[in-house]
C-alpha positions, 0 to 999 in steps of 0.5 A: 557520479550519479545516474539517471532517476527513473519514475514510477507513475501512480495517477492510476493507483495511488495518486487517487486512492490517496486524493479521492477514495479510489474512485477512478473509473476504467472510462476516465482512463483509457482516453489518455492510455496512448499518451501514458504510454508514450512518456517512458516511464519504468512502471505504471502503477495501476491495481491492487491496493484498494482499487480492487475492493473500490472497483467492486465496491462503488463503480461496479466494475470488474477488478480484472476487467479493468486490468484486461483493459488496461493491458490492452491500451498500455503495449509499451510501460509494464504494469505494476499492483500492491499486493499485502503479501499473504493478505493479498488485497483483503484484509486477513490472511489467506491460505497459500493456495488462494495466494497462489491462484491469485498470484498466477491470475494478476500475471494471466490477466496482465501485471508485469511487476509486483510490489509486495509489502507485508504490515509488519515488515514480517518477511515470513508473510511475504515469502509465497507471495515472492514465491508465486508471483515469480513462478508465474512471470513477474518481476517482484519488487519487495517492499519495507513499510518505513517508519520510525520507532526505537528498533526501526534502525537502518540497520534493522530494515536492512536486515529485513531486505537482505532475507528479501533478496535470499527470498529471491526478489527482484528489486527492493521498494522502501515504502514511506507511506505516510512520508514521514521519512526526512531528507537525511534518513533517506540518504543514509539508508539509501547509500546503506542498501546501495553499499550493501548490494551494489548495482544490480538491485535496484532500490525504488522509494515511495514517498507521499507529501503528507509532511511536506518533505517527500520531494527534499526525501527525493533529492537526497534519495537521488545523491545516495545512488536511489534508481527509481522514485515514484511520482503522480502526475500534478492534479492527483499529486501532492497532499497525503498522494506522491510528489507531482510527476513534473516537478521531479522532472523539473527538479532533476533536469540539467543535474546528472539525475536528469530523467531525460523525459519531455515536459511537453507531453504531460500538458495534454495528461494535466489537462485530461486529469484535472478534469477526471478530478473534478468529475470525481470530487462531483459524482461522490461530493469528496473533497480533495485532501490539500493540506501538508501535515507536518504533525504526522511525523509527531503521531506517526499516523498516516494522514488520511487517518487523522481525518477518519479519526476526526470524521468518527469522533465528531459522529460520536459526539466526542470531536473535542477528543481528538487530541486525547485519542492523537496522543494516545496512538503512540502510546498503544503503538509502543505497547504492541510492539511499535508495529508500523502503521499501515493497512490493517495496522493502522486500523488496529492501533486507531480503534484501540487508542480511540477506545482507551480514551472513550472507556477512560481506561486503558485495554478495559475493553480489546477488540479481537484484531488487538487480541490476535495482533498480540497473538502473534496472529499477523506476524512477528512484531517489531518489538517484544510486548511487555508481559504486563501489556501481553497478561491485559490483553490476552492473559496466559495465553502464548503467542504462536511463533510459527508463519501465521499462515501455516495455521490456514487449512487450503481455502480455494475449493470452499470458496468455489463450492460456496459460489455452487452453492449460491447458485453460481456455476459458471464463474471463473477462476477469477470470480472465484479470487474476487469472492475470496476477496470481499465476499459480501461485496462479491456476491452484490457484484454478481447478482447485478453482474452474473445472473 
């Protein structure tokens, strides 16, 4: 018998960071924030992953402000962010202290839900995290980053999620970010979990359209028992961004999934964001992405990274070997452990594929962040790294075992004797996360902000 599928909305979060470069602004939300809030849905997306730094970056806008705003115009839907786990929404680790503080401020300043994913599925480097976020209030919703590799079996991502649950979540979010997984694996590992806890965990696939298969992913995902799916409405839908909101509505209507929601009222919502898209594709001149890849599930490579990939190649004067550098991406991956590949993963294995094909050697030069990957540095990789591969890249010295974070001294009070020191007395605990964050950025932020 299968059951009513509820739906996650990213229009605010992920459906533009994924069309167009997180370049939303707060103004091109808040006009239609009643109508969002009317249409039922389990969670809005909104915060966190790269908004965040984006906010800062270029809108000049303040991260918690937005959210602050948001809260305001939304009394009705929960507000759901992306948090890296012990990353938070930079990119290294922080000590648990700044974990906590920011954990507390996302809940203070009005997330209801919190869905936690660490880069390699190391569930040490979420566990404060869960910790925190729901000592504070929130709902925590794990998530496993999908991907496909010889030790990513159903069995292995469910070994994962059963620490998860000992570690206290909510609920579980299997997270396809480069909508690599096919129709069957989503069938199969979804009716796992479901045999495996039954029906008081509720389990939430995120998908994206990048290969094409998210919205057959969906369906299938429906028949294994799956509770929540997340979608983005039409004009910041599909491409690398999530199967169109009103599709699936379409698609489950009649059926035992029907999700029972009202078509009508996504008319005015598609009319007010296909223009925001338009307004944005102009301000930063940006290119909506449109096309379906299905060579992703090939390369394993998250689809807004084959074109970084072919956009630096080009700069570099070496366009003509993008295919040389796409072929040896997996090949890296698997010498470091077949770590999935998201932010900052992604970011580690391109450089280092993209530096083996222009050396014409293999590991003949090593950036830092491989070093430390392969030090253990990130968390426990998927696979063990051949002594061979481990001698290369940092000779005789020993991974470390332990939680990567219990190596970081507390950081909180030097950030906010840092800011003392710039001349900055009078911010607030937030400031403080925001200088943690990104701290050049930051202080660009308050110069024309704070002063």
């Amino acid at each position: 018998m299968g059951k009513r599928v509820r739906l996650m909305e990213t229009v605010l979060r992920d459906g533009h960071q994924s069309l167009l470069a997180t370049r939303m602004r707060i103004g091109q939300m808040v006009p239609v924030l009643g109508q969002l809030d009317e249409i039922g849905y389990e969670a809005l997306e909104c915060w966190g992953g790269a908004t965040y730094d984006s906010c800062l970056r270029f809108l000049n806008e303040d991260p918690w402000e937005r959210l602050r705003t948001l809260k305001a115009g939304l009394k009705n839907t929960p507000l759901q962010m992306l948090l890296r786990g012990q990353n938070l929404l930079g990119y290294k680790h922080y000590a648990d202290d700044v974990v906590e503080a920011f954990c507390k401020a996302a809940v203070r300043n009005g997330i209801d839900r919190i869905r936690i994913f660490d880069a390699l599925n190391d569930p040490r480097n979420m566990e404060k995290a869960i910790q925190y976020s729901k000592a504070a209030g929130a709902h925590v919703q794990s998530a496993m980053v999908y991907t496909i590799s010889p030790v990513h079996t159903t069995e292995n991502f469910l070994k994962v999620a059963e620490t998860l649950v000992e570690m206290g979540t909510d609920s579980l979010c299997i997270k396809d970010m480069s909508g690599l997984m096919a129709p069957a694996d989503a069938y199969d590992m979804v009716s796992t979990f479901k045999k495996r806890f039954g029906d008081n965990l509720d389990i939430d696939l995120h998908s994206h359209f990048t290969t094409g298969l998210a919205s057959a992913t969906y369906w299938e995902a429906a028949k294994a028992g799956v509770d929540i799916i997340d979608t983005a409405i039409s004009p910041f839908a599909h491409a690398t961004s999530q199967p169109a909101t009103e599709t699936m509505i379409e698609m489950f209507k009649g059926t035992e999934f029907d999700t029972g929601m009202d078509l009508d009222k996504f008319i005015p919502l598609v009319d007010h964001f296909r223009k925001v898209k338009q307004e944005i594709a102009e301000e930063f001149n940006l290119k909506p992405a449109s096309d379906v890849i299905p060579a992703v599930r090939r390369y394993q490579i998250p689809g807004g990274m084959l074109s970084n990939t072919q956009n630096q190649l080009n700069e570099m004067g070496m366009g003509d070997r993008f295919f040389d550098v796409m072929d040896e991406m997996p090949r890296v991956r698997e010498d470091l452990g077949f770590p999935p590949l998201v932010t900052p993963t992604s970011q580690i294995v391109g450089t280092m594929a993209m530096m083996n094909v222009m050396m014409g050697e293999r590991y003949k030069m090593v950036p830092n962040e491989v070093k430390d990957l392969v030090r253990g540095k990130y968390g426990s990789l998927p696979a063990q790294v051949s002594d061979e591969i481990r001698q290369t890249i940092i000779g005789d010295e020993q991974p470390i075992t332990c939680r990567p974070a219990d190596l970081i001294a507390p950081e909180m009070e030097g950030y906010r004797q840092d800011l003392a020191t710039k001349g900055y007395n009078n911010i607030t605990d937030d400031d403080v996360l925001t200088y943690a964050m990104f701290p050049e950025v930051a202080i660009n932020f308050f110069e024309a902000n704070r002063r």
